[in-house]
N, C-alpha and C positions, 0 to 999 in steps of 0.2 A: 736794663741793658742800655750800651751808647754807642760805643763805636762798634764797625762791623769787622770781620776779619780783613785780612788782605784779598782772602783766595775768594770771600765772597764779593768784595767790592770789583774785584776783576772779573768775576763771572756774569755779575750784572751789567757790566761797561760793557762785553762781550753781546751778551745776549738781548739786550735792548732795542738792537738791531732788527730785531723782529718784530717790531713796531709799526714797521710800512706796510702790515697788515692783518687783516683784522683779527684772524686765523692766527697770524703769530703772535699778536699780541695779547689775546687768549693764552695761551701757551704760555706765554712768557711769565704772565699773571696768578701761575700755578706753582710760583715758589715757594718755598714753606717760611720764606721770611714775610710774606706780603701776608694780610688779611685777605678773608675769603666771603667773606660775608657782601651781600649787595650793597649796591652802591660804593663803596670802600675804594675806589680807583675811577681817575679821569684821563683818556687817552688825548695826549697832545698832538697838534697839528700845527706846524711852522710853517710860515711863508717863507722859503731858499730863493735864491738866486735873482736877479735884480733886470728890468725892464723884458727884452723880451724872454731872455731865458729864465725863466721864472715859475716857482710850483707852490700848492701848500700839498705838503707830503706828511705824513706821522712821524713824529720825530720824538715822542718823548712818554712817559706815563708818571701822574703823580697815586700813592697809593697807600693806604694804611700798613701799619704794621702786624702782623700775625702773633702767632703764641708766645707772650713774653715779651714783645715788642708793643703792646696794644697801643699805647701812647707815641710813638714816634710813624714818623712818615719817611716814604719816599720819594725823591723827586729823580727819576734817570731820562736821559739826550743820548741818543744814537750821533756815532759819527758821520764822517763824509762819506757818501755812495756817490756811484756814479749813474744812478738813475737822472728821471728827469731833465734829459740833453745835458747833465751836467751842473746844473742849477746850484747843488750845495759848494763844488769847486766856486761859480763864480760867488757864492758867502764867502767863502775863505779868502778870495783875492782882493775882496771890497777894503782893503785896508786904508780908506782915510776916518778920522777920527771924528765921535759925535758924544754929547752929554748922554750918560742913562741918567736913569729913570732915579739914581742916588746925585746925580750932580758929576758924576764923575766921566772923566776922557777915557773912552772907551772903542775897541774896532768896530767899525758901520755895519758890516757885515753880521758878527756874532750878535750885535743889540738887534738888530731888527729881528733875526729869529727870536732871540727871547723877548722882545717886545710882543711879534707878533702870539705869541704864547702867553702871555703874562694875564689876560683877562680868564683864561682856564685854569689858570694857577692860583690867580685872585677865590675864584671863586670855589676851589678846592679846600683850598688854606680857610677858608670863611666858615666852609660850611662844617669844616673838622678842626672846631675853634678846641675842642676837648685835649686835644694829640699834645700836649704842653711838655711832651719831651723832646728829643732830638728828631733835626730832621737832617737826613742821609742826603746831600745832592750827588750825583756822579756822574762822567761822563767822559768816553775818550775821544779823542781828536777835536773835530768841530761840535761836540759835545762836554767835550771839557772845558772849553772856552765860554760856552752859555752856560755851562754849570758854574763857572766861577762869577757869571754875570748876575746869576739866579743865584745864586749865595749872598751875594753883595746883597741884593735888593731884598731876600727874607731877613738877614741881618737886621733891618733897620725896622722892621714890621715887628721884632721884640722877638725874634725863634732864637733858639738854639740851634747850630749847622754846622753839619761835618760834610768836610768839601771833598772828595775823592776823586783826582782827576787822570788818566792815563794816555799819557802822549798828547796832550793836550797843545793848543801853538800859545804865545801870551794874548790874554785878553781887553789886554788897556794898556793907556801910558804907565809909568810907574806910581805915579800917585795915586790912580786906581789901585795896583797892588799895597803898596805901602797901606793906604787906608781899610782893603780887603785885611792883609793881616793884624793889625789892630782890631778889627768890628769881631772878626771871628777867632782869634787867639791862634800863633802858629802850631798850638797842641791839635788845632783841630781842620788843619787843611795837610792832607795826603797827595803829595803831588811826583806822579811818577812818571819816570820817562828813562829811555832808554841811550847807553850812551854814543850811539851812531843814529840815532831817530835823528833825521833832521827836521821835523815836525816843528817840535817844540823850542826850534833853536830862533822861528819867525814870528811876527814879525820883527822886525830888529830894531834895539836903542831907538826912541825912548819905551816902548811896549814893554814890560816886563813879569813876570809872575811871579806869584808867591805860595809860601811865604818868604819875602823881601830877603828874610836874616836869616836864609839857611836856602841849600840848592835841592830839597828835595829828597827821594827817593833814585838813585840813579839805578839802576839794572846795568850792569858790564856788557859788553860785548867785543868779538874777536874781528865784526867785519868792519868794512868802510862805511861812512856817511853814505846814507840811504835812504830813501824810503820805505824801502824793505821791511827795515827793524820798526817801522812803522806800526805793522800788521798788529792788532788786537792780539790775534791768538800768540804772538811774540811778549805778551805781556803776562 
């Protein structure tokens, strides 16, 4: 197997969110896409929000694949909450621009959480050198943004990666995207967004997403520019 459906990559962007604890993330780890077996998943913990408002909170799970999937992984990032005085809003507002960890102009905010993540990653990815099929990234909102970061950077580590992002904002200048769509083929980045989401409309020129040569996955809608149409479960 390779790609996952639609309905399951939005149920997992949905439900990942349960991650901020430990209880959920049990739960959450009882998919029948995941592996069940010990050891087989590593719970991520990000550093949000920048001087004093600041947390490391559970933001993400990397996790083998289940029956039929043995060989592929997954990597999913919870969106924005408003826990922690707010801490993931002030990631999202951090918008001046810094090198990742590929060489590339990227938002300060969304690198630092997947930075601060990336040595749990490292050594997930290490220790499940066997998984030599696809790996699944996905993630909506400020989870889609470090999923598109976290794409980038397994990219270059020789994986295969299917990018699935929902209502995601853009995650870098455009040469960051331009070079995202190249490394990962735009067969294999799913990028959805709703058409009065104002999410995904920020940051603006030069930031952009991809894939560069095509606008995505758009979802219709009847209302105004919102944040409304924001909501996961709108997806």
């Amino acid at each position: 197997m390779t790609e996952i459906s639609p309905k399951h990559a939005a149920t997992l962007a949905e439900d990942i969110y349960a991650v901020r604890s430990q209880m959920g993330t049990t739960l959450f780890l009882k998919n029948p896409l995941f592996s069940q077996k010990p050891g087989s998943s590593q719970h991520l913990k990000a550093e949000v929000g920048f001087r004093i408002i600041n947390a490391k909170d559970g933001f993400g799970v990397c996790v083998r694949g289940g029956k039929g999937r043995e060989k592929e992984m997954f990597i999913m990032f919870r969106g924005t909450t408003l826990s922690n005085y707010g801490a993931d809003l002030i990631s999202d507002v951090r918008i001046g621009v810094e090198t990742s960890k590929t060489g590339l102009p990227v938002h300060v905010g969304f690198n630092h959480a997947f930075c601060s993540m990336l040595p749990s990653i490292k050594e997930f990815v290490s220790a499940n050198i066997d998984a030599t099929s696809t790996i699944h990234v996905i993630g909506h909102s400020l989870g889609g943004a470090v999923a598109a970061i976290a794409a980038d950077w397994l990219s270059t580590q020789g994986k295969h990666v299917k990018l699935y992002t929902f209502g995601a904002p853009k995650p870098g200048f455009e040469f960051f995207a331009d070079n995202l769509t190249t490394r990962l083929g735009t067969d294999n980045i799913y990028r959805v967004y709703h058409a009065t989401d104002v999410v995904p409309m920020v940051p603006v020129y030069p930031f952009a997403h991809s894939p560069t040569n095509n606008f995505g996955y758009q979802l219709p809608s009847n209302s105004f520019i919102s944040f409304a149409a924001h909501k996961m479960v709108n997806y």
